[in-house]
N, C-alpha and C positions, 0 to 999 in steps of 0.2 A: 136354386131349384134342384130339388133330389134326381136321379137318376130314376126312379118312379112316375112321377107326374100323378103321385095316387093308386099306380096300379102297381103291382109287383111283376118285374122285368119273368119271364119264364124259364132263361138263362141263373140269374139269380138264385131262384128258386132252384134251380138241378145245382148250382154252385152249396145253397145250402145242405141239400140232400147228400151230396157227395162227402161232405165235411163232415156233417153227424154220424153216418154211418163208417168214416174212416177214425173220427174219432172213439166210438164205441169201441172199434177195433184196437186202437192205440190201449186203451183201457185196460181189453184183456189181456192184448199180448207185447207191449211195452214196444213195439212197432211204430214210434211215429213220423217215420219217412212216408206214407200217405197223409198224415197231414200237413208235413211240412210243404207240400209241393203246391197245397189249396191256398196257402197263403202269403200274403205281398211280403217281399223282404224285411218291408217299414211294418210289418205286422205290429197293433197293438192289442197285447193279451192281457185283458183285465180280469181277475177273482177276488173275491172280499179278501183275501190273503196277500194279494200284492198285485203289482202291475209288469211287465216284460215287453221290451221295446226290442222288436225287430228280432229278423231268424236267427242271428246270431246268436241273441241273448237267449232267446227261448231252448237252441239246439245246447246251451252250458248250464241254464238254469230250470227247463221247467222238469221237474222231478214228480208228478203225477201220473200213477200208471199202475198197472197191473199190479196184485196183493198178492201174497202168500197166503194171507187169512181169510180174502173173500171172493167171495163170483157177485159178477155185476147181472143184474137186469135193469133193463132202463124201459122208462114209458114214458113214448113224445104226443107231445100235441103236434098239431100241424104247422106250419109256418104262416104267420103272418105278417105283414104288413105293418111296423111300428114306427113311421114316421120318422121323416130326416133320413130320408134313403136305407131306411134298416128293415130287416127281417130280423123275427126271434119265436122263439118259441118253450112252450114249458116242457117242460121234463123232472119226472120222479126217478128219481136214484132208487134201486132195493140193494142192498146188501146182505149176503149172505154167508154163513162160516162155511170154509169150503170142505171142511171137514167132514159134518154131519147136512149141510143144506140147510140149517135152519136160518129163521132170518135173525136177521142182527139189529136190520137201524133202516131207514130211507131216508130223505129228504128232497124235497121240492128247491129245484132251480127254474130260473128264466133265463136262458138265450140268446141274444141280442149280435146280431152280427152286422157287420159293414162291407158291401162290397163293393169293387171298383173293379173295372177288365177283366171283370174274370178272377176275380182273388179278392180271399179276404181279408181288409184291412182294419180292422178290430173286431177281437172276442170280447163280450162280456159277458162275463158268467154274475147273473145276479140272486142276491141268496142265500 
């Protein structure tokens, strides 16, 4: 049985909101001690580029963050409810050259998180 029961816990939900907006933040400013704090030790962080088990791995390996060459805007949907205890949601990447502000490029991801006490125990970035 989910942690759900169909509904999405309200807790949960503040857990997600606190993560996307700490990681937005990590994005710009290469800061990611608020996100490390959202999630379980045993974190599992999955991206079509690879997979990262647990904080350890993540605090030597994940190298995702803030550019030299661009400024981010992001545009989220709401969280929902994606069965098997998960919440996710979509999100557009904009990219832009930070030079001039012109755009570069976006892409569409999906969201997908896992959470347990209060922490999140898998990212997936799908995408």
């Amino acid at each position: 049985m989910s942690d759900y029961d169909g509904v999405m816990a309200a807790q949960d939900v503040e857990v997600a909101e606190q993560f996307r907006l700490a990681l937005e933040a990590a994005v710009r400013t290469n800061d990611r001690e608020p996100v490390y704090t959202l999630l379980a030790p045993d974190v599992e962080w999955v991206t079509p580029k690879r997979t990262l088990q647990g904080i350890d791995e993540m605090r030597r390996e994940w190298t995702w963050g803030s550019s030299e060459s661009f400024d981010y805007e992001f545009e989220e949907g709401d969280w929902v409810d994606d069965g098997d205890g998960c919440l996710a949601c979509n999100v557009r990447e904009i990219y832009r050259m930070k030079e001039t502000g012109d755009f570069a490029y976006s892409r569409r991801r999906r969201i997908r998180l896992t959470i347990h006490a209060g922490r999140i125990s898998r990212y997936e970035m799908i995408g």
